[in-house]
N, C-alpha and C positions, 0 to 999 in steps of 0.2 A: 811122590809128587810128579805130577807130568812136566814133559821140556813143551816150550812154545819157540817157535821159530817168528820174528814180524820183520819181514822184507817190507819196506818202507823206507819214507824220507825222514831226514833229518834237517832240522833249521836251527837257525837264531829268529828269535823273533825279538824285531823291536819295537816296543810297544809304547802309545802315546796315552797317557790319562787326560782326557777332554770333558769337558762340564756335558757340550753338545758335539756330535759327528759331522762334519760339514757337510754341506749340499752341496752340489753340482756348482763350480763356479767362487764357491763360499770362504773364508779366508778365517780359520778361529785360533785363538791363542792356548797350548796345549798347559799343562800343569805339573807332567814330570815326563822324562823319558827313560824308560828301562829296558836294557839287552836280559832276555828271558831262553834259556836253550827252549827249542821245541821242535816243530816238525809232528806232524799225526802219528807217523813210525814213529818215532822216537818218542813220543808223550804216551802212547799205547805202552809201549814195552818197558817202560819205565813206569807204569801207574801197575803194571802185572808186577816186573821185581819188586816195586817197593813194599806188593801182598805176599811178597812171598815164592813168587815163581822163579821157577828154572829159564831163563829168556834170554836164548841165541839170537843176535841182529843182523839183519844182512842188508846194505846199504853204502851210498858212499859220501863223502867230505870231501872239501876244497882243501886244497895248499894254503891256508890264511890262518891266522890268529882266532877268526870266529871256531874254527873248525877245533883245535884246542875245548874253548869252552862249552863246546855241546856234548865231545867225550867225555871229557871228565865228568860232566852232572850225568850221561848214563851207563857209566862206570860206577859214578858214588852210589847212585842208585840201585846198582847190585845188576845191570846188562852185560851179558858178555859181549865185548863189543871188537874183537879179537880180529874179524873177519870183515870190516870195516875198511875201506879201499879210499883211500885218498889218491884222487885224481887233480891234474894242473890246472883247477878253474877254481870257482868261488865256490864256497860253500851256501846251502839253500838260505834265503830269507825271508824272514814275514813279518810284513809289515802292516801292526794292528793298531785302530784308533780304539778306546775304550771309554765310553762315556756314563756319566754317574748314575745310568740304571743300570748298567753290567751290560748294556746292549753294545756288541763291536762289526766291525767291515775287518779284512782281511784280505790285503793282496798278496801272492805268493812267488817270490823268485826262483824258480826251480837249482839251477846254479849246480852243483854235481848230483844231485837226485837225475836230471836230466842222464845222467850217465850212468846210470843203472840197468845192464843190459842182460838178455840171455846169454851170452859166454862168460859173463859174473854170474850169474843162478848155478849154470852148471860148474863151473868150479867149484860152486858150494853145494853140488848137490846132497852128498852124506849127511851134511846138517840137516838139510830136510829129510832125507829119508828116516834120521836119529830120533825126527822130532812127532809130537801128537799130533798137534794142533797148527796148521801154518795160517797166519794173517795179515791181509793185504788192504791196503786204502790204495788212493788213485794220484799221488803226489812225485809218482814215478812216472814213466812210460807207460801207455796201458797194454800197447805189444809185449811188454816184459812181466806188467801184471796177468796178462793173456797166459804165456807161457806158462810163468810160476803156480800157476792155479792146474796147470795139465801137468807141470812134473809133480805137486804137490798131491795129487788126485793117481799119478801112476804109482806114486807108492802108497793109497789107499789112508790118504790123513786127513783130520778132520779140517776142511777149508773154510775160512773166516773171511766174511769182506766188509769193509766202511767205503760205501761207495761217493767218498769225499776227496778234492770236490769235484759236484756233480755231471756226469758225461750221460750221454746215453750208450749204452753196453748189448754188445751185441750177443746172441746164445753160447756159442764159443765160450765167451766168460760164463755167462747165469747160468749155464749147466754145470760147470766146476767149483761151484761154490754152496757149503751146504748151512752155512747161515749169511746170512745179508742184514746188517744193522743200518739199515741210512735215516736219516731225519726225515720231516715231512717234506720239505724243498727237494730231497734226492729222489725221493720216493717220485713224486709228482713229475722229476724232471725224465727220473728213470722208466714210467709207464708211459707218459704221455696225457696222465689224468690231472684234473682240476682237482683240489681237495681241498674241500670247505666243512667238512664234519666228518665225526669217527666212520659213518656209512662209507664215505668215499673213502677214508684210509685203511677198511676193510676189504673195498673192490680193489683197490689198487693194489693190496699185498697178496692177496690171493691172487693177482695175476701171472705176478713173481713166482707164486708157487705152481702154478699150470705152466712155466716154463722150467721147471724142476729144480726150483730153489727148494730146499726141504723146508727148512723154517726164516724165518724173518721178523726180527726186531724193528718198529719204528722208534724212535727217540724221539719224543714231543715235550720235553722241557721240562717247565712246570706241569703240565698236562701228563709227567709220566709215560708209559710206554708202551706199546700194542705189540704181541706176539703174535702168530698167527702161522700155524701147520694145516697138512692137509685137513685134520681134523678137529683144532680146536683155533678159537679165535679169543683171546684174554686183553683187557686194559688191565694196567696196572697203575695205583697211581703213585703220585711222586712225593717222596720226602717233603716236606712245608721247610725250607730255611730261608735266611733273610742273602739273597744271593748279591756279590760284590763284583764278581768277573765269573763271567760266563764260557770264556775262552777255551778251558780244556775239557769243558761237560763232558761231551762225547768220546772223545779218548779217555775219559777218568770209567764211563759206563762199561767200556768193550775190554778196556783193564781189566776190570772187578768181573765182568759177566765170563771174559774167557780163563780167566784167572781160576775163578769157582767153578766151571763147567768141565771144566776135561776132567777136574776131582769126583765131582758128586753125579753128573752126566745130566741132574737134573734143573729145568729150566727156571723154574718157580726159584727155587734157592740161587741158583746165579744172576734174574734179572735182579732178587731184592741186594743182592753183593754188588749190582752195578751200579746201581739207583744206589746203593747208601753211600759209596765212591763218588759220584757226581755230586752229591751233595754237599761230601766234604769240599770237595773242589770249588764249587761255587760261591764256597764263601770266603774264598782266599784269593789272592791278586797274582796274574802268571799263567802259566802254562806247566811246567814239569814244576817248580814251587807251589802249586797249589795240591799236588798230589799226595792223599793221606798213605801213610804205611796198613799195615795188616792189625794194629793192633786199636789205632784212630777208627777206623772200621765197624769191629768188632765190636767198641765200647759207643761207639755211633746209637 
């Protein structure tokens, strides 16, 4: 089994279940409030252990009592979280409304994610050089994601990115990264294109690739998911379930897809491991609570 390294954030998220999201100005009465561990890093490397992986973290936490309860759930969840640096600030937060289609908004406190630097990465450099696979979203600095992507690439490992949430990225990154998973909003905000149909989310990914991304997942929801390499362009579609919280779709996919991928190398059997993860996920409430284990999965 391969190791996976995911540098990334860690959060609490607290989360409001609302009938409706309010607009601009809008004032609505919420129905429950829940402390949920989460963070992108952290819901990624925890949806990979709970399949099963070998998953070093490299990241940091506040001095506070949230900081507590986000280790522990990826610890239970089987993360090694050994190399995890608590720093004298707060720990990250996020702050989600959730409304009774599973449609949410998301603000994000950065809090000691903020504090994730290059003389942290090289301290830890060994862990990455030990590891296959190293993977990176954008919930950190992206000078530090900049870096990690060129120490992770000088020792020749295969680089991962969730370009979440969404910045525009300059070559320096897009040539260090040899899959790129972002949804259609990251896609659009990362090219510069409009995208109103599969044509446009085929122009726009193969741009990514003319800037030498090798391959490139989009994430289109219920819509399922576009592949797309030099030489082949695939939709794929998605599981049918009756979805409840949509919150950690994406980090439940890039789980299960990198999860399966560094094993089998193959793409087709890892997007349907990341789609059947999302799935599970969707229909449960939360962020790391909604992620299914390896065997939820497999009976999927």
């Amino acid at each position: 089994m391969g190791k996976i390294v995911v540098i990334g954030s860690i959060n609490l998220d607290l989360v409001v279940e609302v009938d409706e999201i309010p607009k601009l100005g809008e004032t609505v009465m919420g129905n429950s409030l829940s402390q949920i561990p989460g963070g992108k890093g952290a819901n990624q490397a925890v949806a990979m252990a709970k399949l099963g992986c070998d998953v070093d973290f490299l990241g940091k936490v506040g001095n506070d009592n949230f900081a507590d309860l986000v280790l522990e759930s990826m610890r239970k969840a089987g993360v090694n979280t050994r190399n995890i640096k608590k720093e004298n600030t707060s720990t990250g937060i996020a702050l989600i409304n959730v409304d009774k289609k599973a449609n949410n908004n998301i603000i994000v406190i950065a809090g000691a994610n903020g504090e994730v630097d290059e003389t942290y990465l090289l301290g830890h450099e060994e862990i990455i050089k030990n590891a296959d696979a190293v993977v990176f979203q954008l919930e950190i600095p992206i000078d530090t994601v900049k870096f990690g992507l060129k120490l992770a690439k000088r020792h020749n490992k295969l680089t991962v990115l969730n370009p979440a949430p969404a910045y525009e990225l300059d070559d320096e990154i897009i040539e260090n990264v040899d899959i790129i998973i972002p949804n259609e909003h990251e896609l659009s905000r990362l090219t510069h294109m409009e995208i109103k149909n599969e044509i446009d989310l085929t122009v726009a990914s193969k741009s990514l690739i003319e800037r030498n991304v090798k391959k490139i997942i989009v994430t289109l929801g219920e819509k399922g998911a576009l592949y797309v390499d030099k030489n082949t362009t695939k939709l794929y579609p998605a599981y049918k379930v009756n979805a409840v919280d949509s919150t950690a779709a994406g980090d439940a996919f890039i789980g299960g897809f990198v999860g399966n991928y560094i094993q089998t190398k193959d793409i087709n059997k890892a997007i349907d491991m990341g789609q059947r993860t999302a799935a599970i996920s969707i229909q449960r409430f939360g962020a790391q609570t909604s992620l299914p284990t390896l065997e939820e999965v497999l009976n999927f």
